[in-house]
C-alpha positions in Angstrom: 86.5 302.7 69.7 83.4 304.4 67.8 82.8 306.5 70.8 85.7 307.2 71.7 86.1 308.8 68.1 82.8 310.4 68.1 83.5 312.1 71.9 86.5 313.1 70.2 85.0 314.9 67.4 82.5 316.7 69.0 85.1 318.1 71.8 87.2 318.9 68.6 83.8 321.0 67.2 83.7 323.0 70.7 87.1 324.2 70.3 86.9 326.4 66.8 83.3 325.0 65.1 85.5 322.5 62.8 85.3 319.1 62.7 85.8 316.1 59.9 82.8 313.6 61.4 79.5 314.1 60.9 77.3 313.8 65.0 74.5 311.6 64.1 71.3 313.8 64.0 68.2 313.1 62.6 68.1 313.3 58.9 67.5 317.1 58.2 66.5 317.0 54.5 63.6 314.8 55.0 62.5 311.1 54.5 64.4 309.8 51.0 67.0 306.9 50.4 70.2 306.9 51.1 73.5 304.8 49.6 77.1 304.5 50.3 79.6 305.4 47.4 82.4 303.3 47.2 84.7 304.1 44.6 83.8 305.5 40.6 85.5 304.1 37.7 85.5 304.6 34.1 85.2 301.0 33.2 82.1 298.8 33.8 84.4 296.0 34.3 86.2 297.5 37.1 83.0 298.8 39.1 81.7 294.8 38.6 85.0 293.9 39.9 84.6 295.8 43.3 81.0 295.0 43.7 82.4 291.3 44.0 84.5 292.1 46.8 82.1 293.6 49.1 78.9 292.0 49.4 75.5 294.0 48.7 77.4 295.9 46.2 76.6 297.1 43.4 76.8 299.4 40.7 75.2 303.1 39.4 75.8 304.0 35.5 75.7 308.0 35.6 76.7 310.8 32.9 79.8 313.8 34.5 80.5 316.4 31.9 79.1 314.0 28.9 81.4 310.6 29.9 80.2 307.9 31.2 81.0 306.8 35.1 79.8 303.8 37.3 79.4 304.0 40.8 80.0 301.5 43.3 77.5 301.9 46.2 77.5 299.8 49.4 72.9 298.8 50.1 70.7 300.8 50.4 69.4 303.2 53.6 65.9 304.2 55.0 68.2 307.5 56.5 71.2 309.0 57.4 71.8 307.9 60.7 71.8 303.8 59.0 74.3 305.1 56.3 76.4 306.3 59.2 76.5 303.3 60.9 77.1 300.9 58.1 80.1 304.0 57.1 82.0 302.7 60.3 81.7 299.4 59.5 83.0 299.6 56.3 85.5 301.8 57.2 86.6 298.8 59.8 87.3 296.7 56.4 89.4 299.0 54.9 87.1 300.6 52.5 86.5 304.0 52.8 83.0 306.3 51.3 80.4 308.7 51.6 77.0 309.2 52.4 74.7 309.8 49.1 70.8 310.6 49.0 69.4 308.6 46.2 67.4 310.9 44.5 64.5 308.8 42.4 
């Protein structure tokens, strides 16, 4: 089904230059870490609450516009491609997210 999907997209690219999935290429912004973000809540309490339903969870305190957020990320990745990967499998247990570079 993967394939089929990414065959899809890239025949969609041909035709107009648009297309919503990302081709897995090598990692063009160099060696670095990458995560999967989950969901972002307000409340510690709810990020800890979704890190316990997907294992290797688990959670990123950050600052937007002075408040205080909490990511929920899905492991860690040595690149892109890795992200990708685990993205489809996440996807296939209903939880949706996007690639992030961990910047350290």
């Amino acid at each position: 089904m993967r394939h089929f999907l990414f065959i899809t997209s890239l025949a969609l690219a041909s035709f107009g230059g648009h297309t919503a999935v990302s081709a897995p290429l090598a990692d063009s912004v160099g060696q670095g870490e990458f995560t999967l973000q989950v969901a972002t809540y307000n409340s510690k309490a709810a990020a800890a609450d979704m890190t316990s339903k997907i294992p290797n969870a688990w959670v990123q305190e950050i600052s937007n516009q002075g408040k205080r957020m909490y990511r929920v990320n899905y492991k860690r990745f040595r690149d892109r491609n890795e992200a990708l990967r685990a993205q489809w499998d996440l996807e296939d247990l209903g939880y949706k997210s996007l690639i992030q570079r961990l910047y350290t």
